[in-house]
C-alpha positions as YAML, in Angstrom:
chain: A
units: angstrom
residues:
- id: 1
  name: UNK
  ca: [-31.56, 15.87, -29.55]
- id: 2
  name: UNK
  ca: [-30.86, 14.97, -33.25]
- id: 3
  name: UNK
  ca: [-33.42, 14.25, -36.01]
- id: 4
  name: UNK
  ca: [-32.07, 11.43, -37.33]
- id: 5
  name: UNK
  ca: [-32.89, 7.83, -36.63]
- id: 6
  name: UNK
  ca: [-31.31, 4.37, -36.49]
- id: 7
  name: UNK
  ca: [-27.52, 4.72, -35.99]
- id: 8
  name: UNK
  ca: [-27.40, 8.05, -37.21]
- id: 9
  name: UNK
  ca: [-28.72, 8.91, -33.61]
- id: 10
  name: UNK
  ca: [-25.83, 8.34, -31.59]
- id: 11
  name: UNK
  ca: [-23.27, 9.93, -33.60]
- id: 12
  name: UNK
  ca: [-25.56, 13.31, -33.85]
- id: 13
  name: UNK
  ca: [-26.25, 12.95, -30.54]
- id: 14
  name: UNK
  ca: [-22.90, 12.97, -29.57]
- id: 15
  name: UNK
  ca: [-21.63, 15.59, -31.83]
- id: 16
  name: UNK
  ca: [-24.66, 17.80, -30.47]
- id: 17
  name: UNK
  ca: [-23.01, 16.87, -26.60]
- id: 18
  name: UNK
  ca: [-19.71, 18.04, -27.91]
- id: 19
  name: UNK
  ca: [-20.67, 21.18, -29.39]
- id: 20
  name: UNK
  ca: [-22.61, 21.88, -26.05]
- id: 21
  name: UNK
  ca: [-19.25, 21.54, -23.93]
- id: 22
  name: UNK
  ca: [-17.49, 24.05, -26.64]
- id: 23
  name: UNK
  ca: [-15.79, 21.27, -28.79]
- id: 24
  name: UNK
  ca: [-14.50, 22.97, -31.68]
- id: 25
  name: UNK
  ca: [-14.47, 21.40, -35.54]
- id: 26
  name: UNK
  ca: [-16.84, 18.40, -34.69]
- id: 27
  name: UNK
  ca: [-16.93, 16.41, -37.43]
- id: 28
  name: UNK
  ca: [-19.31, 12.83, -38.27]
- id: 29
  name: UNK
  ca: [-17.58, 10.25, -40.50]
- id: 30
  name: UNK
  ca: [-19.65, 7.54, -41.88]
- id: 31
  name: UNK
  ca: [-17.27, 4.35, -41.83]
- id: 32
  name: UNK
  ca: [-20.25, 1.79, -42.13]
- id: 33
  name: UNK
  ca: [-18.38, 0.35, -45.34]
- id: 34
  name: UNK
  ca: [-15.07, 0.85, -43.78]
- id: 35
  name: UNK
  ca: [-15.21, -1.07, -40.88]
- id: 36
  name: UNK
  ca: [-17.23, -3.90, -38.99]
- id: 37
  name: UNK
  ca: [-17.25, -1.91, -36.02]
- id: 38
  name: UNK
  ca: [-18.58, 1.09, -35.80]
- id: 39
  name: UNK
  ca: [-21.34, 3.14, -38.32]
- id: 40
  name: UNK
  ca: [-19.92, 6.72, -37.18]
- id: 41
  name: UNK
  ca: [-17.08, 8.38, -35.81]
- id: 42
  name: UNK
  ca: [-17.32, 11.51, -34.21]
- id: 43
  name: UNK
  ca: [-14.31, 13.67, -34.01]
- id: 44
  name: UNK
  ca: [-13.93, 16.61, -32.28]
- id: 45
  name: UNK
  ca: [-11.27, 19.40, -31.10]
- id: 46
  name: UNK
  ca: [-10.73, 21.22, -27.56]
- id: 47
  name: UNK
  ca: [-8.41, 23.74, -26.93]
- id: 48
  name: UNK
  ca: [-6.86, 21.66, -23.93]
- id: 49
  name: UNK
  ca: [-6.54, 17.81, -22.92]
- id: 50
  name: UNK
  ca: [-8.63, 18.72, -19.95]
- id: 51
  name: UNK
  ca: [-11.31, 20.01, -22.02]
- id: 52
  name: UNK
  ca: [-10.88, 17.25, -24.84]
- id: 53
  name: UNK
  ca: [-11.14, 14.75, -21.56]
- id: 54
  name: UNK
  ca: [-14.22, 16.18, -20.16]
- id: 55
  name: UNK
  ca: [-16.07, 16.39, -23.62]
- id: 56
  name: UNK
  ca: [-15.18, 13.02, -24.00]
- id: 57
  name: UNK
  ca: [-16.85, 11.68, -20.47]
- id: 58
  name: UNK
  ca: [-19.76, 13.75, -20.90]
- id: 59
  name: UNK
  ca: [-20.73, 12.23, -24.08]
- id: 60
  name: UNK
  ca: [-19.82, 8.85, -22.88]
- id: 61
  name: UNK
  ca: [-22.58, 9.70, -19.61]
- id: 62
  name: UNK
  ca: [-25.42, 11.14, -21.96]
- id: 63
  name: UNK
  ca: [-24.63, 7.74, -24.57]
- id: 64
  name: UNK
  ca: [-25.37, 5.18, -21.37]
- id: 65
  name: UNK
  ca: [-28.70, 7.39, -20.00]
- id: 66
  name: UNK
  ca: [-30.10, 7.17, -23.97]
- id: 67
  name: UNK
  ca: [-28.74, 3.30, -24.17]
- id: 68
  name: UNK
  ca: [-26.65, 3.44, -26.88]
- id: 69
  name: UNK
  ca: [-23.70, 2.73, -24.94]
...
C-alpha cells in the first residue's frame, strides 16, 4: 500500500485506509523524538462521529491482517 519501509509503513498505511473511507485532511506527524511511544500519528477528519468511528475500526482491522497491530 505505501512505499515506505520500517515504521513509516504503518502510519502510510493507515493514512492510505483513511483516505480510502473519505477521511478528509489526513495528516502524518513524526513524534519519534517526542515521545517513547509511538513513531507516527495519523490524524484524520470525517464529516460525522459515525464516519470518524468507522474510519477508525477499519484501519484498526487492515493494521492486525498486516501485523502491525
Amino acid at each position: 500500500m505505501f512505499a515506505g519501509s520500517g515504521t513509516t509503513q504503518p502510519a502510510g498505511n493507515s493514512s492510505v485506509v483513511a483516505l480510502d473511507k473519505k477521511a478528509d485532511d489526513v495528516i502524518i506527524l513524526h513524534v519519534t523524538d517526542l515521545t517513547s511511544y509511538a513513531d507516527f500519528f495519523v490524524l484524520a477528519s470525517a464529516p460525522s462521529d459515525r464516519q470518524v468511528q468507522a474510519i477508525a475500526r477499519f484501519a484498526a482491522e487492515e493494521l492486525k491482517k498486516a501485523g502491525k497491530a
